[in-house]
N, CA, C and O atoms as CSV, one atom per row, in Angstrom:
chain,resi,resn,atom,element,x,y,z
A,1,UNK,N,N,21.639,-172.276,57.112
A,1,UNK,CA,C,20.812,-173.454,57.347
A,1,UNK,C,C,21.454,-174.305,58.437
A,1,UNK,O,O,22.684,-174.347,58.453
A,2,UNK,N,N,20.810,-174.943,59.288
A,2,UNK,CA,C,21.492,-175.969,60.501
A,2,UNK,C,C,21.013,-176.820,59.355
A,2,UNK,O,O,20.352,-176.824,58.316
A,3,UNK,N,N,21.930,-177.713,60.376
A,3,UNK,CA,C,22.442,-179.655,59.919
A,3,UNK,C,C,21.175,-179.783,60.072
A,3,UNK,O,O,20.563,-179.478,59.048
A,4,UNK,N,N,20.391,-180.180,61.113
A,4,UNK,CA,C,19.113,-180.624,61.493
A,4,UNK,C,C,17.853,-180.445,60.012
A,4,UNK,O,O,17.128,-181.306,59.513
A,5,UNK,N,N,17.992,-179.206,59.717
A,5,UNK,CA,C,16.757,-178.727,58.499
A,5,UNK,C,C,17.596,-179.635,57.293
A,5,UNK,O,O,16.930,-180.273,56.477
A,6,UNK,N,N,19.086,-179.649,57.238
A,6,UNK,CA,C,19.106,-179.993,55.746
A,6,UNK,C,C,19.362,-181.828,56.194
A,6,UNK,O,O,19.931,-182.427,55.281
A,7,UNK,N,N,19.110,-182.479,57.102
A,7,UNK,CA,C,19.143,-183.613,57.036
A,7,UNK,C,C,17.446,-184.000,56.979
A,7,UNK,O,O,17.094,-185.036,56.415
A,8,UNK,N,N,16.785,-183.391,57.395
A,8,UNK,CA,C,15.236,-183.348,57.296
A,8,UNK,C,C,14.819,-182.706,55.841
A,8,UNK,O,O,13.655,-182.907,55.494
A,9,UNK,N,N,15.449,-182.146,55.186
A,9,UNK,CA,C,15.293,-181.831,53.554
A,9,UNK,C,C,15.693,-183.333,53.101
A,9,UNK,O,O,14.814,-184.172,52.904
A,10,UNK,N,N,16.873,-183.584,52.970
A,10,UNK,CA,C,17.389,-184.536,52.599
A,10,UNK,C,C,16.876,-185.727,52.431
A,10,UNK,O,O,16.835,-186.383,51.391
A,11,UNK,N,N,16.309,-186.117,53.944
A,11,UNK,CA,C,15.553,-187.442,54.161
A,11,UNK,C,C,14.219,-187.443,53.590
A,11,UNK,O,O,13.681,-188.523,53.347
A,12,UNK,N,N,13.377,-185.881,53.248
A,12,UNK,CA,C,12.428,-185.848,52.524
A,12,UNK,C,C,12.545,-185.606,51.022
A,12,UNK,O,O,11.542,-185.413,50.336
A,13,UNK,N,N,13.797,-185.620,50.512
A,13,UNK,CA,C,14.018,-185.904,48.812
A,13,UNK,C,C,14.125,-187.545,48.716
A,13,UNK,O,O,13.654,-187.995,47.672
A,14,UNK,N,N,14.679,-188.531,49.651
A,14,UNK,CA,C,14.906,-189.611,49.285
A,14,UNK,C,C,13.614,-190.673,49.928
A,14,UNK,O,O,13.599,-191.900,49.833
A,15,UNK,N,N,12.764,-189.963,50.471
A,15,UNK,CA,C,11.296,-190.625,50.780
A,15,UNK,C,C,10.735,-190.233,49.197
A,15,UNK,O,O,10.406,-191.171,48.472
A,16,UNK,N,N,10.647,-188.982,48.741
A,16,UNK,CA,C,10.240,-188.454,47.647
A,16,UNK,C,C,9.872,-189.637,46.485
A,16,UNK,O,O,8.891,-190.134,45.933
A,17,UNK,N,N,11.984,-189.776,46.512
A,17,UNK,CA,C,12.105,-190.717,45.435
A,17,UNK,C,C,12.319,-191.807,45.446
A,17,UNK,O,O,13.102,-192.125,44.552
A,18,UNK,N,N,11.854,-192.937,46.313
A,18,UNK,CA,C,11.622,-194.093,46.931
A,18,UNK,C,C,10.357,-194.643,47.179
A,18,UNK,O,O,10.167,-195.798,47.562
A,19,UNK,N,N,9.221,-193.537,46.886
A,19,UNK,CA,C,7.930,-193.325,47.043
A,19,UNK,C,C,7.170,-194.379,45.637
A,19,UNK,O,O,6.278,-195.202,45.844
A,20,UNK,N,N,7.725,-194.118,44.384
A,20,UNK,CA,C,7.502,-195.110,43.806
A,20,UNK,C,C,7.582,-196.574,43.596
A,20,UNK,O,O,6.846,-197.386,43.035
A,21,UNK,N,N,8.937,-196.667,44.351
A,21,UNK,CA,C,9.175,-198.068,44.309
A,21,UNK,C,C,8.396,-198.778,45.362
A,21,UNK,O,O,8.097,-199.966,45.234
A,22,UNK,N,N,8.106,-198.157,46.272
A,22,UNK,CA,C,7.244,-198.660,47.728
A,22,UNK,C,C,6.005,-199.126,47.473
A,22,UNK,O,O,5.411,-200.037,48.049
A,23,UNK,N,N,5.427,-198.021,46.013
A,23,UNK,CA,C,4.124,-198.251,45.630
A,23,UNK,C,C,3.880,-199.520,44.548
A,23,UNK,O,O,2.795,-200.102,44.553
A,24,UNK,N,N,4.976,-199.923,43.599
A,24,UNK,CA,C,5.121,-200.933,43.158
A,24,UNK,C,C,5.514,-201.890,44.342
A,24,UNK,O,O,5.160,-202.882,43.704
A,25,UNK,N,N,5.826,-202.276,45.196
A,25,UNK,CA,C,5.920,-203.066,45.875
A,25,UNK,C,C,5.219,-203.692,47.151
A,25,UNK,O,O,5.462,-204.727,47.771
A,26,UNK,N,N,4.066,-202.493,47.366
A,26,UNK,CA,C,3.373,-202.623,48.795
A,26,UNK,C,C,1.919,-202.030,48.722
A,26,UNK,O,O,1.145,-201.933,49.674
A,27,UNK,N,N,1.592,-201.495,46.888
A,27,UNK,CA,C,0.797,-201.347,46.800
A,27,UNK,C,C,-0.221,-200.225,47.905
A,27,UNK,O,O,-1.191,-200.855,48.327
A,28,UNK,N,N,-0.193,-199.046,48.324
A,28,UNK,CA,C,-0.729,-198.379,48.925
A,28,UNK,C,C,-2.006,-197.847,48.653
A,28,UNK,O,O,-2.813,-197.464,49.501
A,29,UNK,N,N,-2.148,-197.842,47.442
A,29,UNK,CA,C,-3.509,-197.334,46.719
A,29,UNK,C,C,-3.906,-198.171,45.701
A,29,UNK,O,O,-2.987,-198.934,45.405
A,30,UNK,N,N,-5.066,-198.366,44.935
A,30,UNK,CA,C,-5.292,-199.110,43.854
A,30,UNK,C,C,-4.806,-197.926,42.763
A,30,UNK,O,O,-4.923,-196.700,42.775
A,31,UNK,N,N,-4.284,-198.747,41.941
A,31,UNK,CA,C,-3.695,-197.968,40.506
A,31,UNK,C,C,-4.714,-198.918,39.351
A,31,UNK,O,O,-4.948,-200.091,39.063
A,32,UNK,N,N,-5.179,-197.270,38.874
A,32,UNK,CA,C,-6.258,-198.083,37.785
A,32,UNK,C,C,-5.720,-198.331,36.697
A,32,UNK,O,O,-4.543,-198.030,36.499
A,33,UNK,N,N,-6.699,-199.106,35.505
A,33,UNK,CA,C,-6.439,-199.242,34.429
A,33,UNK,C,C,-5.862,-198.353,33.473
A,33,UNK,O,O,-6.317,-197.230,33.689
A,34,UNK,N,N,-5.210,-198.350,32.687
A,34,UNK,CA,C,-5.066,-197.345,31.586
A,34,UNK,C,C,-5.798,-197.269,30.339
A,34,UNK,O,O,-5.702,-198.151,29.485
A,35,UNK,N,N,-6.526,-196.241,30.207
A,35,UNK,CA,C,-7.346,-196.201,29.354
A,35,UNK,C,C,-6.659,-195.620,28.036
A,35,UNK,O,O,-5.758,-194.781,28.044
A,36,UNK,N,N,-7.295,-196.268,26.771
A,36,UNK,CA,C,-6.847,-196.127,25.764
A,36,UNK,C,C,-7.197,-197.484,24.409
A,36,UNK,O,O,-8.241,-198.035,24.760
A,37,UNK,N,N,-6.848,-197.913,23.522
A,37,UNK,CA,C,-7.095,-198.970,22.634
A,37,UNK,C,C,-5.383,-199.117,22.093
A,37,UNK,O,O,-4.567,-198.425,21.483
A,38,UNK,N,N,-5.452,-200.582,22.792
A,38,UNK,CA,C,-4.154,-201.109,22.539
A,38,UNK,C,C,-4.128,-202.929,22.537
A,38,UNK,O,O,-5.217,-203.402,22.863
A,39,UNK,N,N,-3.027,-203.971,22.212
A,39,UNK,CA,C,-3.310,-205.053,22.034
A,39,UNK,C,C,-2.400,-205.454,22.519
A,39,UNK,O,O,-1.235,-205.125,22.296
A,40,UNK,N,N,-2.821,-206.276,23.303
A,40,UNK,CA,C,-1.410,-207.167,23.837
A,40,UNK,C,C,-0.923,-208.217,22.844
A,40,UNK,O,O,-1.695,-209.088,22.444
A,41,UNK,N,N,0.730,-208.127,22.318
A,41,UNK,CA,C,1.559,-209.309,21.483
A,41,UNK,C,C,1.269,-210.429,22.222
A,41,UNK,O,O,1.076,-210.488,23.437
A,42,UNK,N,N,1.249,-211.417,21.318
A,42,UNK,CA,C,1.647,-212.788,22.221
A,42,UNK,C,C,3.246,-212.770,22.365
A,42,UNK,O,O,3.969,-212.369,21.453
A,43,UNK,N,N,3.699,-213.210,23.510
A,43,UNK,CA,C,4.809,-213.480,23.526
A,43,UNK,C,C,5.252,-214.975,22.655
A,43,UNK,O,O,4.568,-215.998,22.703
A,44,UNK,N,N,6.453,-214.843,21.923
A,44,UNK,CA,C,7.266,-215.454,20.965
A,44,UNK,C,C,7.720,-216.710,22.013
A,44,UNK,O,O,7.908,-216.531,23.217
A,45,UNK,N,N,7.855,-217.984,21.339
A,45,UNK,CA,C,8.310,-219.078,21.873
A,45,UNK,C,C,9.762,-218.920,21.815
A,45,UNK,O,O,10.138,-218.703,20.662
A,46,UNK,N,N,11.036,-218.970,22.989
A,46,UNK,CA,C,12.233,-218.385,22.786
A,46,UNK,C,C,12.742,-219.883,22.402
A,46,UNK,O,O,12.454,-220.804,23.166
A,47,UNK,N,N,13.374,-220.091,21.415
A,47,UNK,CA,C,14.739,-221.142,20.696
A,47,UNK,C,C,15.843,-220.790,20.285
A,47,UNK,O,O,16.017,-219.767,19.624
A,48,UNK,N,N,16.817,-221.659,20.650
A,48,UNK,CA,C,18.328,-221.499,20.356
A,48,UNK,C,C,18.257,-220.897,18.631
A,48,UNK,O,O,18.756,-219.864,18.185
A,49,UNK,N,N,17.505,-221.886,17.950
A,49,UNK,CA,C,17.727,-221.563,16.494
A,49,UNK,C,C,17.077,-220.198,16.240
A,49,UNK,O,O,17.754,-219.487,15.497
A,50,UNK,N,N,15.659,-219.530,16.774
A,50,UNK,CA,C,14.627,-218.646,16.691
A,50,UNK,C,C,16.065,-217.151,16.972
A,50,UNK,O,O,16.226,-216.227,16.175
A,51,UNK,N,N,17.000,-217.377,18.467
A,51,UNK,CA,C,17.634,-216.732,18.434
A,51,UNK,C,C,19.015,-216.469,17.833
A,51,UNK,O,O,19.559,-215.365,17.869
A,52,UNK,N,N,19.535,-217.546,17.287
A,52,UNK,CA,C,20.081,-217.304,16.049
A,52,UNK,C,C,20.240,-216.548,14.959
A,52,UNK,O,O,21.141,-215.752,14.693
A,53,UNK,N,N,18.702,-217.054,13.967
A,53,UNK,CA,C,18.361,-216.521,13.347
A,53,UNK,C,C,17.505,-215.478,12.886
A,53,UNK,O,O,16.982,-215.259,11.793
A,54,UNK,N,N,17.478,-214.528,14.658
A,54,UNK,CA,C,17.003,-213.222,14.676
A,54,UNK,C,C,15.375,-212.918,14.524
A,54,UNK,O,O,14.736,-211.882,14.713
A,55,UNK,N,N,14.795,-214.814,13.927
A,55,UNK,CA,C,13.454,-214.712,14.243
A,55,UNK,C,C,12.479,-214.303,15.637
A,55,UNK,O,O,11.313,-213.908,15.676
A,56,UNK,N,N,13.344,-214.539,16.618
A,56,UNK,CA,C,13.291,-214.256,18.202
A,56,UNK,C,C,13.154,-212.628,17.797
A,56,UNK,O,O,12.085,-212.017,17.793
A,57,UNK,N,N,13.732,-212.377,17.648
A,57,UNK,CA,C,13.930,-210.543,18.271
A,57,UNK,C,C,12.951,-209.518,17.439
A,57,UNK,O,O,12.713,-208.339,17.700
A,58,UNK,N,N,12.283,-210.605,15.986
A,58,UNK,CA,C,11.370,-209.793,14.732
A,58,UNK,C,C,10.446,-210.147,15.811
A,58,UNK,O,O,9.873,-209.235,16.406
A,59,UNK,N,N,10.234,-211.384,16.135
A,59,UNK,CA,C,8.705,-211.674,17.081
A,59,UNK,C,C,8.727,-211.002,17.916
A,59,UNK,O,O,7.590,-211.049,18.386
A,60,UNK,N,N,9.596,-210.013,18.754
A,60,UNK,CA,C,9.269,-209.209,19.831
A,60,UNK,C,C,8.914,-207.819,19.101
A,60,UNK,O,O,8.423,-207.032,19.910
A,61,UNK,N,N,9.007,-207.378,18.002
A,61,UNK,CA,C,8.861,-206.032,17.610
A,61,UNK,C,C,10.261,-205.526,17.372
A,61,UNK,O,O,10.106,-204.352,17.035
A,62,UNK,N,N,11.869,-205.878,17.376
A,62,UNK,CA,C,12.532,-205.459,17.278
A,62,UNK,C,C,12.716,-205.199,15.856
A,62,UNK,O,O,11.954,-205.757,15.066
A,63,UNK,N,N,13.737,-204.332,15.382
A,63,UNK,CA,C,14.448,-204.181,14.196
A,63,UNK,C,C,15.240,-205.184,13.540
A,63,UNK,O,O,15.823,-204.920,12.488
């Protein structure tokens, strides 16, 4: 293999995998909804005491 092909491999594995983050960030295409039946939590009011006493972390779904 020449340098030339494996720096042109190379540079096309790290476009590859950089390809997502570009798309979260610059948006190239519309990304649709996800279909399915699901509910959004309300998010939990965060407090010193709430996180204390571990009520914080039951309101997120934790263990």
């Amino acid at each position: 293999m020449t340098t030339l092909f494996k720096r042109l491999l190379l540079g096309l594995l790290v476009l590859l995998l950089l390809l997502p983050a570009l798309q979260a960030r610059l948006r190239f295409y519309p990304e649709g909804e996800l279909a399915g039946a699901f509910t959004r939590a309300p998010h939990p009011e965060f407090s010193w005491e709430g996180l204390q006493s571990t009520a914080y972390q039951e309101a997120l779904g934790g263990t």
